[in-house]
Structure formats: structure tokens, C-alpha cells
N, C-alpha and C positions, 0 to 999 in steps of 0.2 A: 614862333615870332621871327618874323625875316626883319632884321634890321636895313635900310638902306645904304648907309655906306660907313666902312668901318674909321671912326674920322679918326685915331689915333691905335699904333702899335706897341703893346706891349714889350717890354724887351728885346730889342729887334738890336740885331749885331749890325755894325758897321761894315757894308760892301765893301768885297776883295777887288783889288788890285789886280783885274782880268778885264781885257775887249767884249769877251762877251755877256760879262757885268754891268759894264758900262752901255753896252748896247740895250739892256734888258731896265735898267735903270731911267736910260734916254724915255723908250717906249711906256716905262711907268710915267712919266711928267706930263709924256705928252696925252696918255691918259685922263690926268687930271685935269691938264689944260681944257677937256673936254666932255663936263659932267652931268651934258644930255647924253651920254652916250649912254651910263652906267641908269638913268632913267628910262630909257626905250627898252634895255634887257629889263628891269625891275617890270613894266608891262607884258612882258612875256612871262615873268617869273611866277607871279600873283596871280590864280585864277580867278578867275569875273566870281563877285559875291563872298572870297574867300577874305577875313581879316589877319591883317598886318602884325596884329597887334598879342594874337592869341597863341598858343601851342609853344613846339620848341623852336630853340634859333634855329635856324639853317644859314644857307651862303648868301650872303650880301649877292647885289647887282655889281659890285667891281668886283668880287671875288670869281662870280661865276665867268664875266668876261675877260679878267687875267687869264683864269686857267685854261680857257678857251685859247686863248691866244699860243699859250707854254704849249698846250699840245698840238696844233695846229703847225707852229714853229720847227717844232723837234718830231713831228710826226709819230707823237708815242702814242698808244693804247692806253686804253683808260688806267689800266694796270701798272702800264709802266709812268703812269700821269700822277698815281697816288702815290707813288714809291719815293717819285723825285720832289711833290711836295711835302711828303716827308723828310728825306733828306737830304733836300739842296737848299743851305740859308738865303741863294737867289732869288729860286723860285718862290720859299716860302716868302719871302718879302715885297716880293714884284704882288703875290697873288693878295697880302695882307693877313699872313699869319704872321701870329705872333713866337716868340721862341718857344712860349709853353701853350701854346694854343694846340687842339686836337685840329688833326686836318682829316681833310671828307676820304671815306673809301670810294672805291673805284665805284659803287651802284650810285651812291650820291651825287662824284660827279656824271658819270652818265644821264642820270636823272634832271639835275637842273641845266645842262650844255645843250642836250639836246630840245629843251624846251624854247631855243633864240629861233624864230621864225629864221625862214629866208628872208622874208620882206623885213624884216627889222635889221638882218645884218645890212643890207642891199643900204636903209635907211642912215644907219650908222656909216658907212664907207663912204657915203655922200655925203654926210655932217663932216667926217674926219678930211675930205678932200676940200671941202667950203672952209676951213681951219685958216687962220692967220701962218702957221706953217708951212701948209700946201701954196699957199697962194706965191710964198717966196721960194718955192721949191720948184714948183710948176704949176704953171698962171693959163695951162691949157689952150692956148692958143695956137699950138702944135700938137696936132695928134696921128695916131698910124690903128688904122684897123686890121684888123686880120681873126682867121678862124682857128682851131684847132679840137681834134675829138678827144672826151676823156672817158675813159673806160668806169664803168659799172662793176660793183664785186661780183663777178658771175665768171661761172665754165664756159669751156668751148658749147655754142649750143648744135650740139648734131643729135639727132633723133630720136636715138635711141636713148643717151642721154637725159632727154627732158621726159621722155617716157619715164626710167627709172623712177625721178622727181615725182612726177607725180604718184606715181605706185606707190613709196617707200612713205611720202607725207601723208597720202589719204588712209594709207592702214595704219602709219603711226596715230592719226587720228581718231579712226575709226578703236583701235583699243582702249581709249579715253574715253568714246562715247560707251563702248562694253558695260564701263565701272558703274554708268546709271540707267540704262535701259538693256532689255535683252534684243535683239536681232538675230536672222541667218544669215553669215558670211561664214567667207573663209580667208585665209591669207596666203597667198600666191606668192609673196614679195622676193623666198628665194628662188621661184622657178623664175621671176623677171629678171632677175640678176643674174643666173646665168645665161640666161638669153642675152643681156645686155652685154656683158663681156666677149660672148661668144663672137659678137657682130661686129668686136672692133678687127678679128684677125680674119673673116667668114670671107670667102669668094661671092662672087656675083648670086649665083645662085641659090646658094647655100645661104648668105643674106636675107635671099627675098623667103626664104621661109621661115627663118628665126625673125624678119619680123611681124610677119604672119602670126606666127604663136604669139609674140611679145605684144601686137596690138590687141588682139584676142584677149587675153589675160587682161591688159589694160582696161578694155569694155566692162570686163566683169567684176573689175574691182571698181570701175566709178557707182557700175549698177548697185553693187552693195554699198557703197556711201550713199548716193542718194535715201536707198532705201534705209538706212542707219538717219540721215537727214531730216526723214519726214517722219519717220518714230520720234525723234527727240522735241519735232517742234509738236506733236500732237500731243507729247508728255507734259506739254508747256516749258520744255527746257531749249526753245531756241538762242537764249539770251547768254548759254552759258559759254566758254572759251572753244573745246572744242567742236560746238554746233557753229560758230560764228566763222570761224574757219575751214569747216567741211562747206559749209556755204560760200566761201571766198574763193575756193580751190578747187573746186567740181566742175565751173565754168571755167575753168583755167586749162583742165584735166580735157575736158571734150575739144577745146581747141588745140590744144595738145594732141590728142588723137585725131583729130581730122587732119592737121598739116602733113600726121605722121604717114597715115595712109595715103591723101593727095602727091607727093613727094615722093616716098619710096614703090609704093604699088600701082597706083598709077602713072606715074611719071610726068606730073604736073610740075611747070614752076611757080609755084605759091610767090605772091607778092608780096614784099617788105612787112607793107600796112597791114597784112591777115595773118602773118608770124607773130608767135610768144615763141622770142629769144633766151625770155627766162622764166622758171617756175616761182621766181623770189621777187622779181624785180621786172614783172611783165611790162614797164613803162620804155624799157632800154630799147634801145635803136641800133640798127644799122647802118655804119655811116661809113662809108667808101668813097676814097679820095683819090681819083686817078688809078693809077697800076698797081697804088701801095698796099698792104694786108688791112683789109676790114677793120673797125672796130667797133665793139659792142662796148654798146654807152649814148654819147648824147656831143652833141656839137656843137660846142663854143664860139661865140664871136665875139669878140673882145677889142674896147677900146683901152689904147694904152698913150700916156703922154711922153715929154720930151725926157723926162727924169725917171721911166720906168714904175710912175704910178699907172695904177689900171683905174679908169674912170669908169670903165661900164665894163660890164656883162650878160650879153643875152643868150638861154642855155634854149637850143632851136628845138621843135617840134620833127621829129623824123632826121631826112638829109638834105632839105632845103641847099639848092644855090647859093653860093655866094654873091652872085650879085641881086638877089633878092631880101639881102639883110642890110645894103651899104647905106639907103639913104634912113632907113627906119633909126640904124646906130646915130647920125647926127642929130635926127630929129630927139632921141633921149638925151641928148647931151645935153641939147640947146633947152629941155624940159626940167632938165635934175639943175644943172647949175644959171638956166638964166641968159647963157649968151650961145652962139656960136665959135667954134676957131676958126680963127684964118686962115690957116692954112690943114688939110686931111689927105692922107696917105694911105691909100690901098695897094694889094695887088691887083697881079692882073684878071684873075678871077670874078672880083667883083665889075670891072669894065662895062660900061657900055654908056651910049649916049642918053639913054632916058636917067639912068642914074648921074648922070654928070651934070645934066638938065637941073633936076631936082635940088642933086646937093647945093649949086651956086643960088639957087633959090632960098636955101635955107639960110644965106650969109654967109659960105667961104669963101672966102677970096680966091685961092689955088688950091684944085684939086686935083690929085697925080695917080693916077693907075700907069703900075710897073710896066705893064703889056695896056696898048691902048690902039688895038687893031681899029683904022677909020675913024679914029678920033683924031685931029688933030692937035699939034702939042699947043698953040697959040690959042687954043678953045679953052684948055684946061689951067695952063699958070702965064704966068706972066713972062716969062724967058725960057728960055732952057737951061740955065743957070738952075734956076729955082728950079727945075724938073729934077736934073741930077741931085742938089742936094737932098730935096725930097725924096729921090729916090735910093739913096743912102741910108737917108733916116729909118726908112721901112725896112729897113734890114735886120736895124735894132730887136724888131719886135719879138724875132725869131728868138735870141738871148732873154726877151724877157719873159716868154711863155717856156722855156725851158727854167727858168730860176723857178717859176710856178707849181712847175711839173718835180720838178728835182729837188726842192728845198721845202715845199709846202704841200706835196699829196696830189696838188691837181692832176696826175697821169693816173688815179684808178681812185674814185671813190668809197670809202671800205663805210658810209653810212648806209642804214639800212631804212628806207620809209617811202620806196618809188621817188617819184621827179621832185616832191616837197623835200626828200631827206637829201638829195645831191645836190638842189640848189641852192640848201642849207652849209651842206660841206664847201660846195665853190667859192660862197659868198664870205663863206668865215676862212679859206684860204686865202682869198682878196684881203680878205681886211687885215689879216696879220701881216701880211707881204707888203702891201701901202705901210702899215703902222712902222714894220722893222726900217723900211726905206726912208721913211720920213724919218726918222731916229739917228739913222745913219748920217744924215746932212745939216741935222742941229749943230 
């Protein structure tokens, strides 16, 4: 039985006398102030056909999106998520336990947090922004765009590397499929490994032939998954775990070995788009930003207001241009909340005269790219007055995508489920980060 919200606490101690109490208290009110929120989780919670009404309790819809919130915040592991709603009377009060209430172990919360879509938190940060709150906080009529990349849980990806990956998953696989069918293989996996060590210290030459062997090796350990593969589906056992994942990872594994060979023995440069980056998180990108060090992960562009709320977020496909994201971000704005702002602040990156074109179409009044090569400034604002402070204000942004990054996770994703489970993480670091900031100016 899932209860929908817990209307009264048992025993509940009176809040200490602490900033960060009161902070965590603020963000409980304003919680409540908004009790479609804890219904859009409760639709993620419930599975289609499944009743409300039967089995044991589990965690309410405000329960699951406090603790969501606590961990997001304090950037704990689920681990260290159960510990502290066991032993912090804050936490446990903010989440809605009571003093003698059992709280969830780390599998449970795991289990219902990560069942909040993206699209529901995405839902929720726009309901909490549309808020009687937000609107005296910032009434959005000032905004600053800007991009930033955020890394994926993943290793450096060099060659030999993702070779390993695959080798060391498909025979961990392939000895689960042993338990219910017979096959001939063999397991190669320490001779891949010392190949793969070998080649981080190997000379040029002596390279090209430890990966020679290491590709080699690789071929014939996919040949015996496959053939481990089509045994288990003829046994009628496709449907079981490790057949669903020799099936997920065999195509994974040949594009794996194809880059490896294109790349290292032939001496091809393989394109972005035809690279797996990762054996775990094949959706991750390369996104390179000028001179600076690559990143593996995915590339943010991000609207932010005058008060350091984020009003949007679009998580790009590949390394897309900046200025191929400027006018698409007003146009969501103007869709999620209903109007346009007056005034929009980019860099110079995004620049150019079709994007300047468009945006004032969309209903801003002044718009400011930092660097506006051939634009001129009487096109884009109305003074140069307004150019400069506008261009001050874009400054901001930089501080507020570090407070993101620094206080809430946004610099490396540690969920796991490809592009639905990051922009899962992004969306619920947004929303804690609005929630704490609006708390903060109550």
C-alpha cells in the first residue's frame, strides 16, 4: 500500500537552532506550498494497472522527492542517504519520518528515486518556477544563456581500454550462460589483460603488435558469445538476464573492435559519430570546446535568470554549435512559461545575424551577444548603456553553473541508464538548486 502523503508526524522533535536547518525547513514549506509536485512523482511511482491500495506501505510521493532532494543537495550515495536519514532529526523531518518510524535502506531508496522520469522532474521545476515564490524572486524578464559540458561516469576512453571492457563483460557473461546451456569456448581474459597493460608503457612498434594479439583475442571471444547467444535463444532461454545482455553488448563489442582496428592499424581517423566512448554508457559524447581538454559526457545549454534560477535545460545531441541552440532556448521559454523576456544575454559564441533576426521575432526587446562580429550594437539593444549592463550580467552565469557543478553533481553524472538516466540526474540537480535558492530569499 503506497500512501500518498504523509498528512501528520509522529513524535517529530523540534528543529535546532542551525542555518542549515532553517534552510532545509524553508525548502520543506515551500514543498508543501506545492502539492502537484508530490502528484506527478506519485505518477511515476505507481505502475500503470498496479493498486494503491494493496500490499505493504512503501514511501509516500513527498517522501520519495525530499530524499531526492537530501541527496542531490549533500551529493551523498545512496549509502550514505540511508545513514543520514537515520540519524539526522533534520533530515528525518524534512523527508517525513517520524522519530520512531523505520527509514528505507539504501535498495529502497534507490528503487523508488530513480523511478522520477526526466520528463517529470523537467515538469516539476516548471510548476516550482510558475510558483507565487518564483515570480517575486524572479519574474524572468531577464535572462542569460550559456553552455557547459558535464561528464558521464566513464574512464579515459583509449582503445585498448574499451577492448578490455568488452572481453572482461562478455566472459563475465558468457559463465552465467555455462550454468544453463553447454557450449565450446574458452576464456582468454587474462591473456587480454596482459596485453592491455602491456600497451600502456609499449613503443610504437611493439604497440602495433600487442594490439594485433589483443584484437585477435577480442574476435574470438565475441565469436564464442555470439555462438553462446544463439544456443540459449534455441534453448528457448533468450528472455533470461544473461542472454538479454550478451545480446546488448556483442554489438557494442564489434564496434568496439572495428574503431580499434580502423584507428590503431590502420591509421584512420574515425569520426565522433562512429565511436563508442563507452562500454557502459555508449550514448556519451565528445564535446570539445576550443583549446581546452575534451569531455566525455554530454553538453548543456542552459537558461538562467536574474536571481540565479535555471529556467531551462537542453542536454544536446553530439557537439552541436552554440549558435545553433540560441533561438531554439527562447523559443522553450516562451512555450514552458507563456511569455517571452525582455531582455536575453548570450555569448559570443552564440552570435550571428540569423539568430538575432529570429530572437527579436520571438518578442525580446534587447538582445546582447558578448562578441557581435558585423552586428551592429543599435540592431541588437537599445543603447549601449543597456549593452554594457547586459553584458555584465552574463558574467553572472559562469558563478552560477559553477554553484551547479560544485554544490549539486552537475560536473560528472554518477547515474547509470544512458541519456534517460543523466537527464534524469541534471533535471533533479536543477530542481534542488532552484528549490535551496528560492528558500534562501523567503
Amino acid at each position: 500500500m503506497r500512501p500518498s502523503i504523509h498528512r501528520q508526524l509522529p513524535l517529530v522533535p523540534p528543529p535546532i537552532n542551525h542555518e542549515h536547518c532553517r534552510e532545509v525547513m524553508q525548502m520543506g514549506a515551500l514543498l508543501d506550498a506545492h502539492p502537484e509536485l508530490e502528484a506527478m512523482v506519485e505518477q511515476d511511482l505507481v505502475a500503470k494497472g498496479v493498486s494503491r491500495d494493496v500490499g505493504r506501505a512503501g514511501m509516500s510521493a513527498d517522501q520519495v522527492l525530499r530524499a531526492l532532494v537530501v541527496k542531490q543537495m549533500n551529493q551523498f550515495s545512496y549509502q550514505e542517504l540511508a545513514f543520514y536519514l537515520a540519524d539526522s532529526w533534520t533530515y528525518r523531518s524534512f523527508c517525513r519520518f517520524g522519530a520512531f518510524d523505520d527509514t528505507p535502506a539504501r535498495s529502497t531508496l534507490q528503487d523508488n528515486i530513480q523511478r522520477i522520469s526526466a520528463q517529470t522532474l523537467e515538469r516539476m521545476n516548471q510548476a516550482l518556477l510558475r510558483g507565487a515564490e518564483a515570480r517575486r524572486t524572479d519574474n524572468g524578464r531577464k535572462v542569460r544563456v550559456d553552455t557547459t559540458p558535464s561528464r558521464t561516469n566513464v574512464h579515459l576512453p583509449t582503445d585498448s581500454s574499451l577492448l578490455w571492457d568488452a572481453m572482461r563483460v562478455l566472459v563475465r557473461e558468457m559463465y552465467v550462460a555455462w550454468e544453463h546451456i553447454d557450449f565450446a569456448w574458452s576464456d582468454h581474459s587474462r591473456r587480454a589483460k596482459r596485453r592491455t597493460v602491456a600497451i600502456i608503457s609499449a613503443r610504437k612498434v611493439r604497440r602495433y603488435k600487442l594490439y594485433q594479439d589483443l584484437l585477435g583475442v577480442a574476435r574470438r571471444t565475441v565469436g564464442y558469445a555470439q555462438n553462446a547467444l544463439q544456443t540459449l535463444i534455441e534453448a528457448g532461454l533468450e528472455q533470461i538476464p544473461c542472454a538479454v545482455k550478451l545480446a546488448h553488448f556483442i554489438p557494442l563489442a564489434h564496434q568496439v573492435i572495428d574503431q580499434a582496428h580502423r584507428r590503431v592499424l590502420n591509421g584512420e581517423k574515425v569520426p565522433p559519430t562512429e565511436k563508442v566512448l563507452s562500454f557502459f554508457e555508449p550514448d556519451t559524447d565528445l564535446v570539445v570546446r576550443g583549446t581546452r581538454e575534451p569531455t566525455y559526457g554530454h553538453k548543456l545549454c542552459l537558461t538562467v535568470g536574474a536571481s540565479s534560477l535555471v529556467f531551462d535545460c537542453v542536454i544536446a545531441t553530439g557537439n552541436p554549435r552554440d549558435s545553433s541552440l540560441a533561438v531554439g532556448m527562447i523559443k522553450r521559454f516562451k512555450k514552458a512559461f507563456g511569455f517571452s523576456p525582455r531582455q536575453a544575454v548570450f555569448d559570443g559564441a552564440f552570435s550571428s545575424n540569423d539568430n538575432l533576426v529570429k530572437i527579436k521575432q520571438c518578442g525580446v526587446t534587447d538582445v546582447a551577444f558578448t562578441k557581435h562580429q558585423g552586428i551592429e550594437l543599435s540592431e541588437m539593444v537599445r543603447s549601449s548603456w543597456v549593452f554594457k549592463r547586459l553584458r555584465r550580467f552574463r558574467a553572472g552565469v559562469e558563478g552560477c553553473i559553477s554553484f551547479l557543478k560544485r554544490c549539486f553533481g552537475l560536473a560528472r553524472c554518477t547515474w547509470r541508464g544512458g541519456r534517460e538516466g543523466f537527464a534524469a540526474f541534471t533535471w533533479s540537480s536543477i530542481f534542488s538548486a532552484n528549490l535551496l535558492t528560492l528558500a534562501a530569499t523567503r
